[in-house]
N, C-alpha and C positions, 0 to 999 in steps of 0.2 A: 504494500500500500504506500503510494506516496503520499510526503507532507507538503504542503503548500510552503512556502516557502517564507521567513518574518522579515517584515519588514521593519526597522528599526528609522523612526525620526529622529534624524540628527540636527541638532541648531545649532546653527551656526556660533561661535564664542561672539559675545558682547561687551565689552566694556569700554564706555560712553569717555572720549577725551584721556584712550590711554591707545599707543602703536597705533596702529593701519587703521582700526578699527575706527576713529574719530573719520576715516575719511569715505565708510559708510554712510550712503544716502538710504533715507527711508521715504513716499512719497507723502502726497498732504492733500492732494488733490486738485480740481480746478482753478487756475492761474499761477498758481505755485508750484513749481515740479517737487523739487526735492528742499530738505533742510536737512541739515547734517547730523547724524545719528547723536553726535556729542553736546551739541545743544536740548535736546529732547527734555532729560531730566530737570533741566532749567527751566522748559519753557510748560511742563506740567506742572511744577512747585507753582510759577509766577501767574499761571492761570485760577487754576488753586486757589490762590490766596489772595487775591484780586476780587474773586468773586466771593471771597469771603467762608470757604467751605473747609471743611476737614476731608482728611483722608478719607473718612465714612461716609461724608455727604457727596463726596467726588463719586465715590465708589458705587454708590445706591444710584445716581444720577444717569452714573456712564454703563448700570448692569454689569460691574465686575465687582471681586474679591478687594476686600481694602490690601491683603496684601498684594492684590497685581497690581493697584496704584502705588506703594511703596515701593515694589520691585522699578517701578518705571521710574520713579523721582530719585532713585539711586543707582540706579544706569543700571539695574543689574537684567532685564527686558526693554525690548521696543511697543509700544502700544501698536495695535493692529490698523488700520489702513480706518477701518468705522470708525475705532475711537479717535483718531486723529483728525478725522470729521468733526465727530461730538465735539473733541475738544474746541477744534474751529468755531465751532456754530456760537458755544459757549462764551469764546471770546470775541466774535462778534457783536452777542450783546450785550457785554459788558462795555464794549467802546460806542455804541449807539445809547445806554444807559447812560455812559457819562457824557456822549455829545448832547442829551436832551435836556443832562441838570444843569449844562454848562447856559 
């Protein structure tokens, strides 16, 4: 009888602003191609925290694990291609929030 054969997912190693690694692109979506894998963790804290949320409230928002938002704010993941939408959308209106009280 033969066994079907396993497949094992491999990921790629990550670590945000250390070797080659920093000069991974991840995409963002329309008008934006790319932003560099090593900015990422920076710009999830800055969003974050701008909109005033915690790691829990980030997490419940975006449908993930609070620890895969920590995983991301410390380089140790890349958020997936939606969340990176979500995140988008999220900081969009945060700057239309503040263009209305201005």
């Amino acid at each position: 009888m033969e066994t079907e054969p396993t497949t094992n997912r491999v990921q790629p190693p990550f670590r945000a602003g250390r070797g080659g690694a920093a000069l991974r692109r991840t995409p963002v979506g329309p008008g934006v191609t790319t932003v560099p894998l090593g900015l990422v963790p920076d710009l999830v804290r800055a969003i974050r925290t701008a909109a005033g949320f915690t790691q829990e409230r980030l997490a419940w928002e975006l449908d993930v694990s609070i620890s895969t938002v920590g995983s991301w704010e410390r380089g140790e993941r890349a958020p997936q291609l939606r969340n990176l939408q979500r995140l988008d959308v999220l900081y969009r209106a945060l700057i239309e929030a503040e263009r209305r009280s201005a």
